[in-house]
N, C-alpha and C positions, 0 to 999 in steps of 0.2 A: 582481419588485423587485430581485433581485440580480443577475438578468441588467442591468438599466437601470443598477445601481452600476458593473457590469463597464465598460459602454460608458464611464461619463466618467470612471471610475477612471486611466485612462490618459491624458486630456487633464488633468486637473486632478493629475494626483499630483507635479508637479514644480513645481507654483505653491505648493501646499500645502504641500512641506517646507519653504518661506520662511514662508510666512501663519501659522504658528500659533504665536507666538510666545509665548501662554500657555499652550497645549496639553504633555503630556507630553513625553517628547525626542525620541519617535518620532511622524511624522503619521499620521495615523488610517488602517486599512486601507479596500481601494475600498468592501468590505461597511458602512464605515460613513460614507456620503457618504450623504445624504436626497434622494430624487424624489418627488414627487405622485402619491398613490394613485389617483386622481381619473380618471385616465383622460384627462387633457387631450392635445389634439391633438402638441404638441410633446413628451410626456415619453419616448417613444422615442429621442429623441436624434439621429435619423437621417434626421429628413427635415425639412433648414433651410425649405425654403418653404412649412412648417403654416401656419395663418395663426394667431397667437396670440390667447388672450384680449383685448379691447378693456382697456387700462388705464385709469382713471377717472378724470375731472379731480378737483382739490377734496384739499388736505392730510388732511380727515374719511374723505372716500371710499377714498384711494389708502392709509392707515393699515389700515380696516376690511379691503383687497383683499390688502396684505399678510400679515395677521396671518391670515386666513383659507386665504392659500395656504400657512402654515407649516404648520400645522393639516392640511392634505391631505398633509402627507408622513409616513407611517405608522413608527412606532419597531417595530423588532421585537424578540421574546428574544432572536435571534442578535446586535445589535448589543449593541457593548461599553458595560459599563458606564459609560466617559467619555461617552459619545453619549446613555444612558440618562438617568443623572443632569443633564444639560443639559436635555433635555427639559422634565423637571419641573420645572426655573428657567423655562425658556422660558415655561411655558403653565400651570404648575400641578400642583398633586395631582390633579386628574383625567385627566391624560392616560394611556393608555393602551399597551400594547404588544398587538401578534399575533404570534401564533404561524404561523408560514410555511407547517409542513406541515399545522398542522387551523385555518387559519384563525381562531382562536379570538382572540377579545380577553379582556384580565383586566390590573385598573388597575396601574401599573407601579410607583407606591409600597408596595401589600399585595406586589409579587411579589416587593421587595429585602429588606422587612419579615419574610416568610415563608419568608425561608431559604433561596429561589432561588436557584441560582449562574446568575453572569454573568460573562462573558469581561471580567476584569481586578476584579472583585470582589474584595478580600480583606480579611475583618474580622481585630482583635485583639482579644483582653481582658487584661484584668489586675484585682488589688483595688480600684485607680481607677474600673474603667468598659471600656468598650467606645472603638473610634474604626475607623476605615476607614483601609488601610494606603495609604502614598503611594507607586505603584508606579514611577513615574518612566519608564512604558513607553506605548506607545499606545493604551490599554484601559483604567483604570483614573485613579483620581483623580491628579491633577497638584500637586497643593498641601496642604499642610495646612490639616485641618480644610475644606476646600472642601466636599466632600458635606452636612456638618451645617449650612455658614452657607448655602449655598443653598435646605435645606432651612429653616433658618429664616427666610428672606424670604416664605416662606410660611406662618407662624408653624405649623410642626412642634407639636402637641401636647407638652406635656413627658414625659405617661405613654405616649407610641406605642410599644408594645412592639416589640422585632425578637427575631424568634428567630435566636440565631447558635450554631451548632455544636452544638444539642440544648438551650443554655438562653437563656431571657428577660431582657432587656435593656430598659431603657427610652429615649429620649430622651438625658434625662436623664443620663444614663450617659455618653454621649459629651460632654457639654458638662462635665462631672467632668473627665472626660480631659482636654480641650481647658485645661482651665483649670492642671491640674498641671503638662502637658507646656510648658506654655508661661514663656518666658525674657525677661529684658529685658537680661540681660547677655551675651548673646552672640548670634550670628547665626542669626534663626528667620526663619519669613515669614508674620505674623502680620496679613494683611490679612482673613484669614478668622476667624479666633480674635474677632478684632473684636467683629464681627460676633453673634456665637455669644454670647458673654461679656455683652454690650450686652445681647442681647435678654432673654437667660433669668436675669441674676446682676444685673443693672442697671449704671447709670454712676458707682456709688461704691463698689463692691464690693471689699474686699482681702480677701486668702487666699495661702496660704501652699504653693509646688510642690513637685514630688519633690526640688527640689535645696536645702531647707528656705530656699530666698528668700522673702521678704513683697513680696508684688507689692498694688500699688493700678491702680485701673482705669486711672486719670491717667499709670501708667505705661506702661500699652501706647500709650496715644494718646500722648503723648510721643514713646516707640520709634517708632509708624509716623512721626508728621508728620517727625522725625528722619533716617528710609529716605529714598534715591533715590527718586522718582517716575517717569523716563526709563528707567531700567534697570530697572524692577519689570516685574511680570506683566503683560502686554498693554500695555507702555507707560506701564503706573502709574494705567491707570484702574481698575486692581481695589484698589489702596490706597486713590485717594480715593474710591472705594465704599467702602470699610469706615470712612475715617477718615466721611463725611456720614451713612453707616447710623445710626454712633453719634449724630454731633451731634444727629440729629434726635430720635432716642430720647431724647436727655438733656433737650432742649428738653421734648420732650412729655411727658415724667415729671417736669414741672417743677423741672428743673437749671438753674442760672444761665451767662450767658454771660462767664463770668469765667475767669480764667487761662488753663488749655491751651487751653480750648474757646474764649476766643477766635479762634487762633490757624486753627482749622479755616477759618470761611470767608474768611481772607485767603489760605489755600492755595485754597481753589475758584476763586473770584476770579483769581489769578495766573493760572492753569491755566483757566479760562474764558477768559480773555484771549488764553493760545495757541493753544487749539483753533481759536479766531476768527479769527485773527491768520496762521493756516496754512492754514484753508479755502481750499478748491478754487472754482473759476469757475461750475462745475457744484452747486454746494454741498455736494458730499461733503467728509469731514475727512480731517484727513492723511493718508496712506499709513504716513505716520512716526509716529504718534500725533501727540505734544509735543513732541519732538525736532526739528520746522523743517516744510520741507514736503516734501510727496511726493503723486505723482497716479500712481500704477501703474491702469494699464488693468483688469488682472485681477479681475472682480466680488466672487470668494469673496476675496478682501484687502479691498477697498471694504468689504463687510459685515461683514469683522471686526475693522478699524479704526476707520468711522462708527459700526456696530452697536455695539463695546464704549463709544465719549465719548457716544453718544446716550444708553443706559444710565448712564451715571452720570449726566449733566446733568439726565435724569427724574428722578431721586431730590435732585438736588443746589440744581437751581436754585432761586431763589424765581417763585412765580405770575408775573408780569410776564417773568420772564427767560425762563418758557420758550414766549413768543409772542414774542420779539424775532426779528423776518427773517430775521437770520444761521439762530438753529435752525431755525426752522421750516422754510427751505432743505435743513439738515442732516437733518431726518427727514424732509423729500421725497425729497432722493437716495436716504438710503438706502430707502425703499419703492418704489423705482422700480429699485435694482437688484436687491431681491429679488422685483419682479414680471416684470423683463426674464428671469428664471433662474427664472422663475414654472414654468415644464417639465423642469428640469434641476436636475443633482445640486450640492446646498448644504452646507458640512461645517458639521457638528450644532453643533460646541461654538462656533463662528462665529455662526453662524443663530440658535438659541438665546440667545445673550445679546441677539441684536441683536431680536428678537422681545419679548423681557422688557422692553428698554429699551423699544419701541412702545407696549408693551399699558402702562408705567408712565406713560410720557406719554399717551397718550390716556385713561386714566383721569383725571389729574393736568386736562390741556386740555377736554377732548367729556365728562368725566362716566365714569361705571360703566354701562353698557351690556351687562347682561348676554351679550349674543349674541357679544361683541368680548374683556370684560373678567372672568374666573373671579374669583366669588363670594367665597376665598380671598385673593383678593389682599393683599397687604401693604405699605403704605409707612408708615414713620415720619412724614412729614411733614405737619404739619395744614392743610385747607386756608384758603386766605386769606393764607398764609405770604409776609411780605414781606422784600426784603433787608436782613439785619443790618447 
């Protein structure tokens, strides 16, 4: 496996310090670029005339063929905790890591749980709670609160204990933190806090942080819809994931669509309109996100540009919106350019989101399918859901 990293380490490491433009400030090392354990004819790298897997006709088909080749590229302990923690957005609490030197698998949320260290791991505590430090380096989480709101799109138990530095911790703990640390009067990046706050405190929730501010929930959604979208993380599709996580939530916990929360889907709406509006010939989305157009050649850019708007637009759309041509275009490209690199190295926190956004549409479109769609899955949004 690390030999295989080696090899496309060097063709891709200078596409990638452009592409990651949510990723920490350094791009990820070759050790954490993902190939297919699988054994497939191409995953050597080395000999273009294999003849590749037959790709499948049929949006159903070419969804199942992706999601499944994500699935064949194996996480290990060695790789960094940013690559690790993506994973488990990717595909769930039951993925898995190996062990290199005794082969060993052992599920990869008991291993962060249980006090493992991993390359760019590093917890805090304090009388608040517990949280995961933002290392700002290629290893390690990239954003605040990112490790906990991803684990709660997989609704994280509240009592999952972590043992961190000899004592127990639960959940819970960190979403304490998450909620003290967090500001509305001065410059946070709270698209993940969202998220976090949303799910486990609800959508009317006030409480009062270290800086003895009285925060209402209304005001973080405020704050975000407030932020840049263009300039945000990944192009600001990690915003308006956090701004629809919530909408949906509040919807679903019978909140009304009044005030702020109107306001949310006329931001989807806008920003549906330019993903649209910028789509490529081939149907992938921007190169540039929202920002205009762009068609860079480079696949691992294509899957983490499409991959991150495919991702929200599953979670964001209403039923009808995510069978209009335009998308359904938009998640052919992209399953076609992650089945074209079906033998070749995909950077994780790229791959991973754009896997998550799949398996959320195809649950959302085809159903729960167990063999395609983990049991855990999470989405806010109830079905039958039409546009406000």
């Amino acid at each position: 496996m690390k030999r295989h990293r080696r090899l496309f380490g060097g063709l891709l490491g200078l596409a990638l310090a452009v592409v990651l433009s949510c990723a920490p400030i350094q791009p990820p090392s070759e050790d954490d670029l993902l190939v297919p354990s699988d054994g497939s004819p191409t995953s050597s790298g080395t000999d273009q005339s294999a003849e590749k897997p037959e790709i499948p006709s049929g949006l159903k088909a070419r969804l199942e063929a992706a999601i499944k080749n994500v699935r064949q590229r194996d996480l290990l302990t060695t790789n960094a905790f940013w690559t690790i923690f993506h994973g488990i957005l990717g595909l769930g609490p039951g993925v898995e890591l190996v062990d290199p030197a005794t082969k060993q698998r052992v599920n990869a949320l008991d291993y962060i749980t249980s006090g493992n260290s991993l390359r760019g791991l590093v917890f805090r505590t304090n009388i608040a709670g517990a949280e995961v430090v933002t290392t700002g380096d290629s290893l390690g989480q990239g954003h605040q609160d990112q490790f906990i709101a991803e684990m709660a799109q997989w609704n994280m138990p509240a009592d999952r204990k972590f043992l961190i530095q000899g004592r127990e911790f639960t959940f819970l703990d960190f979403v304490n933190l998450s909620q003290m640390k967090a500001r509305t009067t001065t410059n946070q990046e709270l698209s993940w806090t969202i998220i976090v706050v949303a799910q486990y405190r609800g959508t009317d929730v006030e409480w009062t942080n270290f800086h003895h501010e009285k925060i209402h929930f209304e005001d973080v959604v405020r704050y975000e819809l407030n932020q840049s979208v263009e300039n945000a993380a990944c192009g600001g599709t990690h915003r308006l994931f956090g701004l629809s996580w919530a909408y949906h939530l509040h919807l679903q916990r019978g909140g009304k669509n009044v005030g702020v929360w109107q306001e949310i889907p006329k931001k989807v709406a806008q920003y549906k309109e330019l993903a649209r509006r910028y789509q490529n010939a081939d149907g992938s989305l921007s190169t540039s996100f929202f920002r205009g157009p762009g068609n860079e050649d480079d696949k691992n850019r294509r899957i983490n540009t499409t991959g991150h708007m495919v991702e929200w637009a599953a979670l964001a759309f209403s039923d009808d919106e995510l069978r209009e041509p335009w998308l359904e275009n938009a998640v052919n490209a992209l399953c076609l350019d992650i089945l074209d690199l079906q033998g070749a190295a995909i950077d994780g926190g790229s791959m991973y989101h754009a896997v998550h956004g799949l398996i959320l549409y195809y649950a959302r479109v085809f159903g729960r399918n167990p063999e395609i769609v983990p049991p855990q899955l999470l989405c806010p949004v109830k079905p039958g859901w039409k546009k406000v």
